[in-house]
N, C-alpha and C positions, 0 to 999 in steps of 0.2 A: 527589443531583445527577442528573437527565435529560437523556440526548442524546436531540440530536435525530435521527427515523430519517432514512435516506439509502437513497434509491431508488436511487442510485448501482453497478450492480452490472460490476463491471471484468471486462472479458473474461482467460484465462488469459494467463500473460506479460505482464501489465500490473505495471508497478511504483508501488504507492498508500506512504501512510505511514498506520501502525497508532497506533494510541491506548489505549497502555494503561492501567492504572488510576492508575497517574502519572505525572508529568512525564518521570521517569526510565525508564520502560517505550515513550514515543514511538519507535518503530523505522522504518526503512525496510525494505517488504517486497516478494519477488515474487509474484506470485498464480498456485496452480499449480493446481487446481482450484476447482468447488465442491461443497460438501459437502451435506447437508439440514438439513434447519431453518434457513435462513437463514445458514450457514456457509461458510465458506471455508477451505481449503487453503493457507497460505501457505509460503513459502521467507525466513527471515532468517538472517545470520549470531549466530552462538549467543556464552557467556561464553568460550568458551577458541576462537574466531574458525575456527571449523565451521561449515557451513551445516546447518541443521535445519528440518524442518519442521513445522508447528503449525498448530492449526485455531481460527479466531477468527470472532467475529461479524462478519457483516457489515455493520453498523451502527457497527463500529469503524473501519471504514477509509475514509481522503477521499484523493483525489488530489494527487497531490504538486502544490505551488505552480509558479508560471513561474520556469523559473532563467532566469542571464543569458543562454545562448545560444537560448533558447524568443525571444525576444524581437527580433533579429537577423534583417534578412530574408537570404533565400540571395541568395551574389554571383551577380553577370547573368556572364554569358563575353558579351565585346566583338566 
């Protein structure tokens, strides 16, 4: 199975969602650096709900979708 590559590169403090080898590995992460070769530093909460950090492909990570309040414009002041 081949992803596709992603020119995509998130600047640090950006929050993407990770992809991992399956369904079950999909996480929300933050991006804390990058690393070389095409890697990245990320920040997720771990199995016993720690924050740890880990270094993943860059081609693993898309940006998160529009949630509902992405979509809401800001209120005017009258």
């Amino acid at each position: 199975m081949t992803r596709v590559k992603s020119a995509w590169l998130p600047p640090a403090g950006t929050v993407a969602t990770y992809l991992g080898r399956n369904r079950k590995l999909t996480r929300t992460v933050r991006v804390i650096a990058e690393a070389s070769a095409g890697r990245l530093v990320v920040e997720a909460i771990g199995r016993q709900g720690v924050p740890v950090r880990i270094t993943i492909k860059q081609e693993n990570l898309k940006p998160l979708p529009p949630g509902l309040f992405d979509l809401l414009e800001p209120a005017r002041a009258c």
